[in-house]
N, C-alpha and C positions, 0 to 999 in steps of 0.2 A: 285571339292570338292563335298563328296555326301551330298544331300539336307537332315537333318535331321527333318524325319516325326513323328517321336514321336511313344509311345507306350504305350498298356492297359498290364494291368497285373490283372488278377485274383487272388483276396486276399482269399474270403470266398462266399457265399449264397448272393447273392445283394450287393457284396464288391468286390469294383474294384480302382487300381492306375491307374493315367494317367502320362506318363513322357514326357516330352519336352523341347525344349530349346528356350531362350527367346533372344532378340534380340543383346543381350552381349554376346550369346552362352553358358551361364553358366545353365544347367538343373534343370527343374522345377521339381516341382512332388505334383499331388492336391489324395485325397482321393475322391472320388464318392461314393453313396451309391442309388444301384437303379438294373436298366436294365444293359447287356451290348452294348445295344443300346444306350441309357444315357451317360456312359462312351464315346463312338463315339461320342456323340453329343458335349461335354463337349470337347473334346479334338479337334474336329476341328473346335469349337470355337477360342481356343487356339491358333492353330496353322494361323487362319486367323488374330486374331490381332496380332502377332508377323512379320506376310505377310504385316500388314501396317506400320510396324516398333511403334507399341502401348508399350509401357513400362509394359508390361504383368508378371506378379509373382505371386506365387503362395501360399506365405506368408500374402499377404491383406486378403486373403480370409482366412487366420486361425488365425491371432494374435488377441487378444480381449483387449479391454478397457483397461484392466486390468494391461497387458502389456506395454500399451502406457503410465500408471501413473506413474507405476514403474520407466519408463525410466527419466519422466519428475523430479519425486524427487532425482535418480541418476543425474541427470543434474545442480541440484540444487547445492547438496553435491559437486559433482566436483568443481563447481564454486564458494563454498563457500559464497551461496546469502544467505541474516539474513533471510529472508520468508522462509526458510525451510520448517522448524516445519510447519509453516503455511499455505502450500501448501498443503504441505502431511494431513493435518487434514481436510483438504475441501475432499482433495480423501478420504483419513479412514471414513469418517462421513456421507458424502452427494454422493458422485460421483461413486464411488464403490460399493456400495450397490445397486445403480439402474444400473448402465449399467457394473460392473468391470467384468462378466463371457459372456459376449455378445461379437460376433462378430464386431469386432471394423465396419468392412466395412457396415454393416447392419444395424449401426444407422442412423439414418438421422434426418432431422431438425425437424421433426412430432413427433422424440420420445423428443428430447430436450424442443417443445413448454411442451410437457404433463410433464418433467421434472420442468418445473417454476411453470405450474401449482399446484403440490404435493408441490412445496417448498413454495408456497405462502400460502397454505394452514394450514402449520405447521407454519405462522408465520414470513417466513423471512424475510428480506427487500428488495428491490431493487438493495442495493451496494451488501449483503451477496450474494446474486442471481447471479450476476455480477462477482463478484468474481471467484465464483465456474463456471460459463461457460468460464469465460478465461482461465481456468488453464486447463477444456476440450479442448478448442482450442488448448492453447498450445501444449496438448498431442497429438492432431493431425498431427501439424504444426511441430511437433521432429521425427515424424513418418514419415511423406514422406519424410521428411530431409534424413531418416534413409532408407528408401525404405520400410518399415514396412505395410505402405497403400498409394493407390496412388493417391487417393482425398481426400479434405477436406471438409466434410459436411458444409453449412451454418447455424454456431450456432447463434440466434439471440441474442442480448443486448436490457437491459431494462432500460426507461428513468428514471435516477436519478436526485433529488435535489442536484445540488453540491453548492444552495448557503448557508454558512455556518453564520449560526445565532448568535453564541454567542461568547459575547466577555465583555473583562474587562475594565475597564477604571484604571489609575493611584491611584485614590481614594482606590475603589473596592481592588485593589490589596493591598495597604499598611492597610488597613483593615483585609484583611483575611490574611494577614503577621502576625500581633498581633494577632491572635485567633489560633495561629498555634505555636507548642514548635520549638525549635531549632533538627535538624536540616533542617525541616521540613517547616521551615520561609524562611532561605537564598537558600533552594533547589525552591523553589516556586519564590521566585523574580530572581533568576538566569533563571528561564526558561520565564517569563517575559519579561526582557530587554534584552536575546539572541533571544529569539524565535526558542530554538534547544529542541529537540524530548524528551521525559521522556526517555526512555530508553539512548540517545545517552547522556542526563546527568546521570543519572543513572551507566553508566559502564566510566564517566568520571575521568583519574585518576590525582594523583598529576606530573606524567610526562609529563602529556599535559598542563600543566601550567607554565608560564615562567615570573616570576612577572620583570625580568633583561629587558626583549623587549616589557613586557606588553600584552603580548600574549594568549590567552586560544586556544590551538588545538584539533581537531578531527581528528584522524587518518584514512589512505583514510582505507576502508572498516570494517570500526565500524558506516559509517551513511548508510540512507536508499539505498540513488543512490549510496553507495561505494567509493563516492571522498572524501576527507578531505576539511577541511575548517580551518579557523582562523578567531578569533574574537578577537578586541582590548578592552585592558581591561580597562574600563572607572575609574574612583575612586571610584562609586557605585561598579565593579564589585570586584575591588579591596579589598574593606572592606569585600565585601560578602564571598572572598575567603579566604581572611586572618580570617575570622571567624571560618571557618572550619576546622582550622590547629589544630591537639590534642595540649594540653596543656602541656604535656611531651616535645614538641620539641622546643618551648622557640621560639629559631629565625625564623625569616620567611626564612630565608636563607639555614635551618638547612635542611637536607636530609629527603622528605618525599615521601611517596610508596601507593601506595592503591587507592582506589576508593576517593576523594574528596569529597563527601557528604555521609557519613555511620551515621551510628545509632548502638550503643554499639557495634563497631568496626566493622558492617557488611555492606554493601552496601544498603541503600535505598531500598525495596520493595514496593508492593504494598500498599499506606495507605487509601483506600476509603473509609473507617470511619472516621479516622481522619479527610479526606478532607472535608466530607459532616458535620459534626458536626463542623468542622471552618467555611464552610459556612453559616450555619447555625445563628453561634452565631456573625460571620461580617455580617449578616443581607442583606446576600444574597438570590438572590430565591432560597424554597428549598420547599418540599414536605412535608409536616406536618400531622399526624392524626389530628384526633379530641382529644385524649389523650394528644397529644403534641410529639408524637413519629417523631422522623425527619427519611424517609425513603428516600429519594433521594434528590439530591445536583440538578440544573436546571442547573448549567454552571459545566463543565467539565474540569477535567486537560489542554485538547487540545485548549482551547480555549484562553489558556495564548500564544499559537505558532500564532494565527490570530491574536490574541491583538497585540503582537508585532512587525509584519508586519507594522498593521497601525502606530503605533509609532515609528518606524522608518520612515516613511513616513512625516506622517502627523507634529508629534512632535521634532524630530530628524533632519526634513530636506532632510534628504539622495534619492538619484535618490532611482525609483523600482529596476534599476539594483545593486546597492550597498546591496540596503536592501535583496535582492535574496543573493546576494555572502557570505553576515552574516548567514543569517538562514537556507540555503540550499534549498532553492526552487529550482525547476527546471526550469518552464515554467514563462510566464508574466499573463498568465491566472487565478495564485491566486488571482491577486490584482484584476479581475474579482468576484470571487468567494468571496474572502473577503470582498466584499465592500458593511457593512451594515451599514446605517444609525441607531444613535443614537440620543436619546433628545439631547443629547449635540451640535453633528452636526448640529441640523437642527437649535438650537439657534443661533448659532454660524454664521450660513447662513441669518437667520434672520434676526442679528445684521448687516451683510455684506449687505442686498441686503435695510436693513432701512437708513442706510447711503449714498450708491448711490441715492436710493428715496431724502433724503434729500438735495442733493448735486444737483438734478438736479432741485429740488422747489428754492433752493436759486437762485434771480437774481443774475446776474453778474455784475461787478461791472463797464465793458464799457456799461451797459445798464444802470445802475442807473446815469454815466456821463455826457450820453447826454439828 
Protein backbone atom coordinates (compact mmCIF):
# COMPACT_ATOMS: atom_id res chain seq x y z
CA UNK A 1 0.00 0.00 0.00
CA UNK A 2 1.59 3.49 -1.06
CA UNK A 3 2.33 5.55 2.20
CA UNK A 4 0.14 8.66 1.80
CA UNK A 5 2.56 11.86 2.23
CA UNK A 6 0.26 14.59 1.81
CA UNK A 7 0.38 17.69 -0.18
CA UNK A 8 0.87 21.66 -0.61
CA UNK A 9 -1.15 23.38 -3.04
CA UNK A 10 -0.66 27.00 -3.97
CA UNK A 11 -3.69 29.08 -3.52
CA UNK A 12 -2.60 32.81 -4.06
CA UNK A 13 0.61 35.43 -2.55
CA UNK A 14 1.37 33.76 1.10
CA UNK A 15 -1.75 31.23 0.52
CA UNK A 16 -1.10 27.87 0.58
CA UNK A 17 -3.51 24.32 1.41
CA UNK A 18 -2.06 21.48 3.08
CA UNK A 19 -3.91 17.95 2.29
CA UNK A 20 -3.45 14.80 4.30
CA UNK A 21 -4.92 11.93 5.66
CA UNK A 22 -5.44 11.17 9.24
CA UNK A 23 -5.34 8.20 10.96
CA UNK A 24 -9.06 6.73 9.70
CA UNK A 25 -7.50 7.53 6.29
CA UNK A 26 -10.30 9.95 5.63
CA UNK A 27 -8.41 13.48 4.12
CA UNK A 28 -7.72 16.46 5.87
CA UNK A 29 -7.18 19.77 4.28
CA UNK A 30 -5.91 23.10 6.87
CA UNK A 31 -5.39 26.62 4.95
CA UNK A 32 -1.92 28.25 5.80
CA UNK A 33 -1.07 31.69 5.29
CA UNK A 34 2.55 32.49 5.23
CA UNK A 35 5.81 31.07 3.53
CA UNK A 36 5.87 27.92 1.57
CA UNK A 37 8.27 26.99 4.03
CA UNK A 38 5.47 27.29 6.64
CA UNK A 39 3.05 25.30 4.75
CA UNK A 40 6.09 22.36 5.04
CA UNK A 41 6.41 22.98 8.25
CA UNK A 42 2.63 22.86 9.07
CA UNK A 43 2.19 19.72 7.15
CA UNK A 44 4.91 17.57 8.61
CA UNK A 45 3.75 18.43 11.73
CA UNK A 46 0.74 16.70 10.51
CA UNK A 47 1.92 14.02 9.09
CA UNK A 48 4.09 13.12 12.43
CA UNK A 49 1.17 13.15 14.61
CA UNK A 50 -0.94 10.98 12.49
CA UNK A 51 2.87 8.76 12.54
CA UNK A 52 1.83 8.41 16.45
CA UNK A 53 -1.63 7.45 15.67
CA UNK A 54 -2.77 11.21 17.39
CA UNK A 55 -6.46 11.76 16.47
CA UNK A 56 -5.33 14.73 14.14
CA UNK A 57 -8.25 16.97 12.11
CA UNK A 58 -8.38 19.53 10.66
CA UNK A 59 -11.75 20.92 11.59
CA UNK A 60 -10.54 21.93 15.54
CA UNK A 61 -8.48 24.25 14.16
CA UNK A 62 -11.43 26.19 12.17
CA UNK A 63 -14.79 25.56 14.00
CA UNK A 64 -15.43 28.66 16.44
CA UNK A 65 -17.47 28.91 19.59
CA UNK A 66 -20.02 29.80 17.77
CA UNK A 67 -20.51 26.70 16.24
CA UNK A 68 -20.21 24.60 19.31
CA UNK A 69 -23.49 26.68 20.73
CA UNK A 70 -25.34 26.18 17.93
CA UNK A 71 -24.99 22.58 18.15
CA UNK A 72 -25.46 22.61 21.92
CA UNK A 73 -29.12 24.53 21.46
CA UNK A 74 -29.82 21.97 18.31
CA UNK A 75 -29.12 19.27 21.04
CA UNK A 76 -31.41 20.73 23.36
CA UNK A 77 -34.51 21.09 20.70
CA UNK A 78 -33.84 17.42 19.67
CA UNK A 79 -34.17 16.35 23.02
CA UNK A 80 -36.92 18.40 23.76
CA UNK A 81 -35.13 19.71 27.38
CA UNK A 82 -37.79 22.80 29.04
CA UNK A 83 -34.10 24.85 29.45
CA UNK A 84 -34.18 25.58 25.89
CA UNK A 85 -35.05 28.95 25.68
CA UNK A 86 -32.72 29.25 28.60
CA UNK A 87 -29.65 27.88 27.25
CA UNK A 88 -29.82 29.63 24.22
CA UNK A 89 -30.15 33.10 26.13
CA UNK A 90 -26.99 32.61 28.23
CA UNK A 91 -25.28 32.03 24.58
CA UNK A 92 -27.47 35.05 22.71
CA UNK A 93 -26.51 37.44 25.81
CA UNK A 94 -23.24 36.48 27.49
CA UNK A 95 -21.32 33.61 25.67
CA UNK A 96 -21.37 34.81 22.06
CA UNK A 97 -20.68 38.00 22.23
CA UNK A 98 -17.24 37.35 23.89
CA UNK A 99 -15.92 34.25 22.39
CA UNK A 100 -19.02 33.19 19.49
CA UNK A 101 -16.35 34.29 16.26
CA UNK A 102 -13.14 32.92 18.09
CA UNK A 103 -11.52 29.85 17.31
CA UNK A 104 -13.12 27.46 19.54
CA UNK A 105 -9.29 25.55 19.95
CA UNK A 106 -7.69 29.05 20.98
CA UNK A 107 -9.53 29.56 24.03
CA UNK A 108 -8.27 28.37 27.02
CA UNK A 109 -8.88 28.77 30.57
CA UNK A 110 -6.94 32.35 30.88
CA UNK A 111 -9.59 33.73 28.50
CA UNK A 112 -12.52 32.15 30.59
CA UNK A 113 -10.90 33.50 34.17
CA UNK A 114 -11.05 37.23 32.26
CA UNK A 115 -14.65 36.00 31.20
CA UNK A 116 -15.96 35.93 35.05
CA UNK A 117 -14.10 38.73 35.55
CA UNK A 118 -16.24 41.19 32.84
CA UNK A 119 -19.33 39.24 34.35
CA UNK A 120 -18.76 40.10 37.83
CA UNK A 121 -18.29 43.31 37.00
CA UNK A 122 -21.63 43.93 35.28
CA UNK A 123 -23.11 42.46 38.32
CA UNK A 124 -23.70 38.83 38.13
CA UNK A 125 -23.71 36.31 40.60
CA UNK A 126 -22.07 33.30 41.19
CA UNK A 127 -24.97 30.77 40.16
CA UNK A 128 -25.63 33.24 36.83
CA UNK A 129 -21.78 32.84 36.28
CA UNK A 130 -22.06 29.08 36.75
CA UNK A 131 -24.48 28.83 34.63
CA UNK A 132 -23.14 30.34 31.63
CA UNK A 133 -19.68 28.21 32.01
CA UNK A 134 -21.48 24.97 32.06
CA UNK A 135 -23.38 25.33 29.00
CA UNK A 136 -19.59 26.55 27.64
CA UNK A 137 -18.54 23.16 28.83
CA UNK A 138 -21.06 21.68 27.54
CA UNK A 139 -20.43 23.00 24.14
CA UNK A 140 -17.10 21.61 24.29
CA UNK A 141 -17.95 18.36 25.63
CA UNK A 142 -20.74 17.82 22.26
CA UNK A 143 -17.81 18.87 20.27
CA UNK A 144 -15.24 16.33 20.75
CA UNK A 145 -18.31 13.89 21.14
CA UNK A 146 -18.85 15.27 17.52
CA UNK A 147 -14.90 15.27 16.61
CA UNK A 148 -15.39 19.13 16.06
CA UNK A 149 -12.24 19.81 18.78
CA UNK A 150 -10.23 17.55 20.29
CA UNK A 151 -9.72 18.85 23.86
CA UNK A 152 -11.47 20.33 26.27
CA UNK A 153 -10.11 23.42 27.89
CA UNK A 154 -10.28 23.58 31.85
CA UNK A 155 -13.39 25.90 32.47
CA UNK A 156 -13.16 26.85 36.15
CA UNK A 157 -16.48 26.93 38.60
CA UNK A 158 -17.13 29.49 41.09
CA UNK A 159 -18.07 28.96 44.85
CA UNK A 160 -21.68 29.34 45.43
CA UNK A 161 -23.99 29.73 48.47
CA UNK A 162 -26.37 26.81 48.05
CA UNK A 163 -27.60 27.17 51.49
CA UNK A 164 -31.17 28.37 50.84
CA UNK A 165 -32.47 30.91 53.39
CA UNK A 166 -36.09 31.31 53.25
CA UNK A 167 -38.83 29.74 54.08
CA UNK A 168 -42.65 29.74 55.31
CA UNK A 169 -44.02 28.49 58.33
CA UNK A 170 -47.90 27.17 58.25
CA UNK A 171 -49.13 30.41 59.98
CA UNK A 172 -47.22 32.64 57.25
CA UNK A 173 -48.75 30.81 54.66
CA UNK A 174 -52.45 30.69 55.70
CA UNK A 175 -51.84 34.56 56.10
CA UNK A 176 -50.72 35.42 52.83
CA UNK A 177 -53.68 32.88 51.46
CA UNK A 178 -56.10 35.62 52.90
CA UNK A 179 -54.30 38.66 51.40
CA UNK A 180 -54.37 36.90 47.98
CA UNK A 181 -57.84 36.81 45.57
CA UNK A 182 -58.86 33.38 44.35
CA UNK A 183 -57.26 31.97 42.24
CA UNK A 184 -54.28 33.10 43.24
CA UNK A 185 -55.05 31.69 47.25
CA UNK A 186 -55.55 27.77 46.28
CA UNK A 187 -52.54 28.19 43.46
CA UNK A 188 -50.23 29.35 46.41
CA UNK A 189 -51.28 26.79 49.08
CA UNK A 190 -51.24 24.00 46.37
CA UNK A 191 -47.47 24.75 45.75
CA UNK A 192 -47.13 24.60 49.52
CA UNK A 193 -48.27 21.33 50.60
CA UNK A 194 -46.98 19.79 47.23
CA UNK A 195 -43.75 21.50 47.06
CA UNK A 196 -43.88 21.11 42.91
CA UNK A 197 -42.32 23.89 40.61
CA UNK A 198 -44.44 27.35 39.60
CA UNK A 199 -44.35 26.47 36.35
CA UNK A 200 -44.96 22.59 36.69
CA UNK A 201 -48.36 24.07 38.50
CA UNK A 202 -48.79 26.56 36.23
CA UNK A 203 -49.14 24.16 32.93
CA UNK A 204 -51.10 21.78 35.36
CA UNK A 205 -54.26 20.50 33.60
CA UNK A 206 -57.63 19.09 34.69
CA UNK A 207 -56.37 15.57 33.03
CA UNK A 208 -53.76 15.14 35.45
CA UNK A 209 -56.24 15.12 38.20
CA UNK A 210 -58.09 12.11 39.10
CA UNK A 211 -60.35 12.80 42.18
CA UNK A 212 -61.72 8.48 41.52
CA UNK A 213 -57.82 7.19 42.81
CA UNK A 214 -57.16 10.49 44.59
CA UNK A 215 -54.47 11.31 42.43
CA UNK A 216 -52.76 14.73 41.04
CA UNK A 217 -50.15 13.69 38.14
CA UNK A 218 -47.28 15.27 36.36
CA UNK A 219 -46.62 13.95 33.02
CA UNK A 220 -42.95 12.34 32.61
CA UNK A 221 -41.41 15.61 30.56
CA UNK A 222 -43.41 18.53 31.79
CA UNK A 223 -41.01 18.49 35.13
CA UNK A 224 -37.57 19.73 35.40
CA UNK A 225 -35.54 16.10 35.38
CA UNK A 226 -38.48 14.91 32.73
CA UNK A 227 -39.83 11.93 34.89
CA UNK A 228 -43.43 12.13 36.05
CA UNK A 229 -44.50 12.05 39.45
CA UNK A 230 -47.75 11.53 41.58
CA UNK A 231 -49.06 13.06 44.54
CA UNK A 232 -51.94 11.78 46.71
CA UNK A 233 -54.56 14.00 47.23
CA UNK A 234 -55.13 14.74 50.88
CA UNK A 235 -58.71 16.32 51.72
CA UNK A 236 -56.81 19.89 51.95
CA UNK A 237 -55.80 19.15 48.38
CA UNK A 238 -58.98 17.90 47.48
CA UNK A 239 -61.05 21.15 48.51
CA UNK A 240 -58.17 23.16 46.90
CA UNK A 241 -59.02 21.43 43.70
CA UNK A 242 -62.56 21.33 43.77
CA UNK A 243 -62.35 25.00 44.22
CA UNK A 244 -61.06 25.54 40.87
CA UNK A 245 -63.60 23.70 38.98
CA UNK A 246 -65.59 26.71 36.80
CA UNK A 247 -68.93 26.90 37.97
CA UNK A 248 -70.63 26.14 34.69
CA UNK A 249 -69.63 22.51 35.16
CA UNK A 250 -71.88 21.80 38.42
CA UNK A 251 -70.25 18.07 39.07
CA UNK A 252 -67.09 17.45 40.04
CA UNK A 253 -67.43 14.40 37.89
CA UNK A 254 -68.47 16.52 34.93
CA UNK A 255 -65.82 16.69 31.99
CA UNK A 256 -63.07 19.20 32.59
CA UNK A 257 -60.13 20.35 30.03
CA UNK A 258 -57.62 23.23 30.53
CA UNK A 259 -55.07 24.36 32.76
CA UNK A 260 -56.49 23.76 36.49
CA UNK A 261 -55.47 27.12 38.03
CA UNK A 262 -56.40 30.06 35.31
CA UNK A 263 -57.62 33.40 35.81
CA UNK A 264 -60.45 34.74 33.42
CA UNK A 265 -60.13 31.60 31.61
CA UNK A 266 -56.28 31.95 30.96
CA UNK A 267 -53.59 29.96 32.66
CA UNK A 268 -51.85 31.75 35.70
CA UNK A 269 -48.88 34.02 34.68
CA UNK A 270 -46.64 35.81 36.28
CA UNK A 271 -48.11 37.84 39.51
CA UNK A 272 -45.20 39.61 41.32
CA UNK A 273 -47.20 42.49 42.41
CA UNK A 274 -49.83 40.80 43.49
CA UNK A 275 -47.41 38.66 45.35
CA UNK A 276 -45.32 41.23 46.83
CA UNK A 277 -48.33 43.55 47.91
CA UNK A 278 -50.05 40.16 49.66
CA UNK A 279 -46.95 39.93 51.38
CA UNK A 280 -46.90 42.88 52.27
CA UNK A 281 -50.29 43.39 53.83
CA UNK A 282 -49.80 39.20 55.63
CA UNK A 283 -47.09 41.25 57.38
CA UNK A 284 -44.45 39.59 55.77
CA UNK A 285 -40.77 41.00 55.16
CA UNK A 286 -40.87 43.21 52.62
CA UNK A 287 -39.03 46.34 51.23
CA UNK A 288 -40.78 49.56 52.08
CA UNK A 289 -39.80 53.39 51.11
CA UNK A 290 -40.12 55.93 53.32
CA UNK A 291 -43.30 57.01 51.49
CA UNK A 292 -44.77 53.67 52.28
CA UNK A 293 -44.14 52.49 48.69
CA UNK A 294 -43.73 48.39 48.86
CA UNK A 295 -40.92 47.70 46.33
CA UNK A 296 -39.78 44.11 47.02
CA UNK A 297 -41.41 41.06 48.71
CA UNK A 298 -38.12 39.33 51.08
CA UNK A 299 -39.45 35.66 50.66
CA UNK A 300 -40.01 34.50 47.19
CA UNK A 301 -42.47 32.10 45.36
CA UNK A 302 -39.57 29.25 45.64
CA UNK A 303 -39.40 29.31 49.02
CA UNK A 304 -43.02 27.60 49.26
CA UNK A 305 -40.97 24.41 47.39
CA UNK A 306 -38.06 24.38 50.60
CA UNK A 307 -41.11 25.07 53.12
CA UNK A 308 -42.55 21.98 51.98
CA UNK A 309 -39.63 19.75 52.01
CA UNK A 310 -39.41 20.46 55.58
CA UNK A 311 -43.07 19.73 56.31
CA UNK A 312 -43.19 16.83 54.78
CA UNK A 313 -40.45 15.86 56.96
CA UNK A 314 -40.71 17.48 60.00
CA UNK A 315 -44.67 17.76 60.23
CA UNK A 316 -45.92 15.09 57.96
CA UNK A 317 -43.67 12.56 59.22
CA UNK A 318 -42.57 11.00 55.92
CA UNK A 319 -38.93 9.31 55.30
CA UNK A 320 -36.49 12.22 53.10
CA UNK A 321 -37.06 9.50 50.43
CA UNK A 322 -40.89 9.59 50.36
CA UNK A 323 -40.78 13.46 50.64
CA UNK A 324 -38.14 13.39 47.41
CA UNK A 325 -40.72 10.93 45.39
CA UNK A 326 -43.63 13.94 46.07
CA UNK A 327 -41.79 16.85 45.21
CA UNK A 328 -39.31 15.71 42.62
CA UNK A 329 -36.16 16.15 44.13
CA UNK A 330 -33.43 14.59 42.83
CA UNK A 331 -30.54 14.10 45.13
CA UNK A 332 -30.68 13.73 49.41
CA UNK A 333 -28.36 16.84 49.36
CA UNK A 334 -31.60 19.21 49.46
CA UNK A 335 -32.35 18.31 52.90
CA UNK A 336 -28.60 19.43 53.22
CA UNK A 337 -29.31 22.71 51.61
CA UNK A 338 -32.60 23.30 53.08
CA UNK A 339 -31.96 22.80 56.44
CA UNK A 340 -32.31 26.29 58.19
CA UNK A 341 -33.03 26.89 61.45
CA UNK A 342 -35.99 28.99 62.61
CA UNK A 343 -37.14 30.64 65.95
CA UNK A 344 -39.61 28.10 66.09
CA UNK A 345 -36.88 25.18 65.87
CA UNK A 346 -34.69 26.31 68.21
CA UNK A 347 -37.89 26.73 70.74
CA UNK A 348 -39.05 23.77 70.08
CA UNK A 349 -35.14 22.22 70.83
CA UNK A 350 -35.26 24.24 73.76
CA UNK A 351 -38.43 22.90 75.02
CA UNK A 352 -36.71 19.18 74.17
CA UNK A 353 -33.36 19.51 75.61
CA UNK A 354 -35.24 21.66 79.10
CA UNK A 355 -37.11 18.51 79.74
CA UNK A 356 -34.06 16.06 79.47
CA UNK A 357 -32.29 18.68 81.77
CA UNK A 358 -35.17 18.13 84.04
CA UNK A 359 -35.51 14.52 83.79
CA UNK A 360 -31.98 14.03 84.72
CA UNK A 361 -32.22 16.72 88.13
CA UNK A 362 -35.21 14.57 89.17
CA UNK A 363 -34.13 11.75 91.82
CA UNK A 364 -35.08 8.53 91.15
CA UNK A 365 -37.31 6.97 92.81
CA UNK A 366 -34.84 3.61 93.92
CA UNK A 367 -32.81 6.39 95.24
CA UNK A 368 -35.26 8.22 97.29
CA UNK A 369 -36.28 4.16 98.51
CA UNK A 370 -33.43 3.42 100.21
Amino acid sequence: MRKRTGNIQERGPRSFRIRYYDINGQRQEESVKGSREEAETRLTIRLGEVAQGLPVSSKPNTVTFEELAADVVNHYIVNELRSTDDIETRFDLHLNPIFGRRRAAQIATAHFNAYIVRRKAEGASNGSINRELEAAKRAYNLGKHSGKVLTVPHIPRLKEDNVRKGFFTRDEVDRLCKCLKKPYDGFVMFAFLTGWRKAEIQELEWSNVDFDALEVRLDPGTTKSGKGRVFPISEELEAILKAQIPQNHGKVRAILSGPVFRLNGKPIGEFRKTWMHACHKAKLPCVVTKEGKVVKALRIFHDLRRSAVRELVRNWNLSEREAMILTGHQTRSVFDRYSVVSTTDLEGIRTKLNRATNRAKAPSRTSGNQ
